[in-house]
N, C-alpha and C positions, 0 to 999 in steps of 0.2 A: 517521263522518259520517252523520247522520241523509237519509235520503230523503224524496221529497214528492210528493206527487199532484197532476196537472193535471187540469183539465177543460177537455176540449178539442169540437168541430165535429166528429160524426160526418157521414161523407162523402155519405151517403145519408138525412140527415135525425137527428135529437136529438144525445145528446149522447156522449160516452164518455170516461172515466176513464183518465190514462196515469201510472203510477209509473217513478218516476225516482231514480237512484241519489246520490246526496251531490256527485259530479260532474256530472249535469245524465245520465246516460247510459240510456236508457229499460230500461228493468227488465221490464217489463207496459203491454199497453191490453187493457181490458175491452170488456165485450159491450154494444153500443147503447143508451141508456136514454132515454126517449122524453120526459122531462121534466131540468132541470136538478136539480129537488129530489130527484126518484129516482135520478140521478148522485148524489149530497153522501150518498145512504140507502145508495148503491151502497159508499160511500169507509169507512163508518163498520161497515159490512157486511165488508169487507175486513181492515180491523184488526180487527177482532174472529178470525176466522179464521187471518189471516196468524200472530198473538200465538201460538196452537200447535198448527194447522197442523201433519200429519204431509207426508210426502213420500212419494208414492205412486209407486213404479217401475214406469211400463207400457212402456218401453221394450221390441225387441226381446230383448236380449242378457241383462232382468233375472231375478236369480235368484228360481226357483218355490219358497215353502212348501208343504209340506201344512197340509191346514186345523187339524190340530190345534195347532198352532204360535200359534192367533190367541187362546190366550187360558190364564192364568196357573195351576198348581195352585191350588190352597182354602188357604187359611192355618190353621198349628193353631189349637186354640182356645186362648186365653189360660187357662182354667179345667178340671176336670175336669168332662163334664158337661157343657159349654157346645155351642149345635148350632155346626155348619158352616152357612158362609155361601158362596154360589156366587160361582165366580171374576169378577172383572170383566172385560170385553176389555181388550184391551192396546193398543187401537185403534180409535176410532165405525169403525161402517160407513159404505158410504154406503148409499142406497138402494137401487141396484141389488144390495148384495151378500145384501141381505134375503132 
């Protein structure tokens, strides 16, 4: 059952985004946006991210990697001869982890 976004009256002025599950059962409301059209920029912002979206555990209880963990050996080279190319993360950062 597909979900659906509302745009709903934020309490203290504009507007805010509320996802909702195939049952009508709220899922998410987003953060204040100060025009309706930058809500609709907010929704299309959303899907784009939600689509894949890691899931990040900052719970208390969640289990700690070390850093080396955050990113893959180097692949042989298909060739003899051929360079290595550096691993890619396994993961965007976000900013703060820069």
């Amino acid at each position: 059952m597909a979900g659906y976004f509302e745009l709903v009256d934020a309490p203290d002025g504009g507007y805010r985004i509320r996802l909702l599950d195939g049952s009508g059962a709220l899922m998410a409301v987003s953060v204040t946006f100060p025009t309706k059209r930058a809500a609709v920029a907010g929704v299309a912002r959303a899907r784009e991210i939600a689509g894949m979206g890691l899931v990040r555990d900052h719970c208390k209880d969640a289990v700690k990697r070390p850093a080396d963990h955050h990113t893959k050996p180097a692949r042989k080279a298909a060739t003899a001869g051929a360079s290595r190319m550096p691993a890619a993360p396994t993961h965007p950062r976000s900013p703060a982890e820069h």
